[in-house]
C-alpha positions as CSV (number, residue, x, y, z in Angstrom):
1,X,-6.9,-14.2,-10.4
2,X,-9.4,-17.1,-11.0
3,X,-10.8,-15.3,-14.5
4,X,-11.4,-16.7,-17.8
5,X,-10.0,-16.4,-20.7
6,X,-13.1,-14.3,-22.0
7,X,-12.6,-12.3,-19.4
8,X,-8.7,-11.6,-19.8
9,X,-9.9,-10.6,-23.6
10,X,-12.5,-8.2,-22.9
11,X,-10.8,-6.2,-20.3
12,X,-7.8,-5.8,-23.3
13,X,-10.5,-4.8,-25.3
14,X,-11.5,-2.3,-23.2
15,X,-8.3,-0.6,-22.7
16,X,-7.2,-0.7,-26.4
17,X,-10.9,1.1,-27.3
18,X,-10.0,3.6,-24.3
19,X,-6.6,4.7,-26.0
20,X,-7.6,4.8,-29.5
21,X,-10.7,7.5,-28.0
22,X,-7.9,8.9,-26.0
23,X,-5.8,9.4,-28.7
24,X,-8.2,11.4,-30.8
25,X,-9.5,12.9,-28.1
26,X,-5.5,14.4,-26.5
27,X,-4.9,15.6,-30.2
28,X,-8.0,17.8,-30.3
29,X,-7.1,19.2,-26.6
30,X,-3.6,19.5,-27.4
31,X,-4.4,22.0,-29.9
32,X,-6.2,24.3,-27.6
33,X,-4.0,24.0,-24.8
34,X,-0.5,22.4,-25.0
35,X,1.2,19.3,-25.3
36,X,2.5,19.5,-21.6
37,X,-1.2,19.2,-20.5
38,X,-2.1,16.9,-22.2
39,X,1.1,14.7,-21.6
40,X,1.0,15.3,-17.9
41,X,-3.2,14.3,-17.6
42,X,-1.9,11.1,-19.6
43,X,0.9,10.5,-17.3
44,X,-1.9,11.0,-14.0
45,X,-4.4,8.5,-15.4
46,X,-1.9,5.7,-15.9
47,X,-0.6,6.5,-12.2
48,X,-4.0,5.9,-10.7
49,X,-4.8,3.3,-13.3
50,X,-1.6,1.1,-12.3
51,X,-2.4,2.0,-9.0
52,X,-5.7,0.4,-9.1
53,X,-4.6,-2.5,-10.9
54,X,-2.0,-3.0,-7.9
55,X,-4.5,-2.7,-5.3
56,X,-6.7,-5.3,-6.9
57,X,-7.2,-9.1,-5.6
58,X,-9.3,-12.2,-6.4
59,X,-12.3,-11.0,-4.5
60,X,-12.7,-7.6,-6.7
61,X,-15.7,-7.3,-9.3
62,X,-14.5,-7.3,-12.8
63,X,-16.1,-3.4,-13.1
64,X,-13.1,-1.9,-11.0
65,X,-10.8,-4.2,-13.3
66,X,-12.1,-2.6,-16.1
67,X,-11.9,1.1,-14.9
68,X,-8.3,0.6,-13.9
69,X,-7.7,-0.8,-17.5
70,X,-10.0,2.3,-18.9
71,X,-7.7,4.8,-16.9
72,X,-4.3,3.1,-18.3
73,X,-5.9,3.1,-21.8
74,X,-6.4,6.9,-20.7
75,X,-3.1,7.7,-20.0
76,X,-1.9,5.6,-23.0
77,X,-3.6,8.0,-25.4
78,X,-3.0,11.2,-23.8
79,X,1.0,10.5,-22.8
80,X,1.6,9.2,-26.5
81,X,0.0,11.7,-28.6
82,X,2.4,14.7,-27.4
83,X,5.3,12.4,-28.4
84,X,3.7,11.6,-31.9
85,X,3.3,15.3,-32.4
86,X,6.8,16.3,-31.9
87,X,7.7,13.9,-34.5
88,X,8.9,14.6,-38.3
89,X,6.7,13.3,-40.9
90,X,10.6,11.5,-42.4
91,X,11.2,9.8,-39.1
92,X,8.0,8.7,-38.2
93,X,7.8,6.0,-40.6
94,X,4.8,4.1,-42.2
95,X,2.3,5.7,-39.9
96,X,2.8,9.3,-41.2
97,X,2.5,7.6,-45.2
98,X,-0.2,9.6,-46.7
C-alpha cells in the first residue's frame, strides 16, 4: 500500500499491545461470565477487524489501519484465552511452568 517500513512496524505493534490487554482483560471477564462470551466477543472483533482490513485501500489514513489491527488484536486476546483455560497445566507446556 505505499507505507513504510516504520509504518508496517507500528501498526504490528499496535495489534500485539491490543492482545496482550485483551488477554488479561477476557480472563478477568471470563470469570464473571463464561468462556462462551468471552470467546464469541473475541470471534466478533476479529470479524469486523478483518473486515476492515479487507475494505481498506492506498487512499485510507493510517488511524483506520490501526483500529482494524486494534480490533484483530481484540479478538486475538478474547478467542484465545477460553482455549488456554480449558487447558491442563501437563499439556500446556512451558507456559504453564510456575
Amino acid at each position: 500500500m505505499g507505507r513504510t517500513p516504520t509504518t508496517t512496524g507500528i501498526v504490528i505493534a499496535v495489534l500485539s499491545v491490543a492482545w496482550a490487554t485483551a488477554s488479561v482483560v477476557a480472563g478477568r471477564l471470563m470469570v464473571r461470565t463464561s468462556y462462551r462470551l468471552t470467546g464469541a466477543l473475541g470471534a466478533l472483533a476479529l470479524i469486523f477487524g478483518c473486515a476492515i482490513l479487507i475494505a481498506l485501500d492506498e487512499s485510507n489514513s493510517l488511524t483506520l489501519v490501526n483500529g482494524g489491527a486494534v480490533l484483530i488484536g481484540i479478538g486475538m486476546g478474547f478467542a484465545t484465552q477460553p482455549s488456554w483455560s480449558r487447558c491442563r497445566p501437563a499439556s500446556a507446556g512451558a507456559s504453564a511452568a510456575r
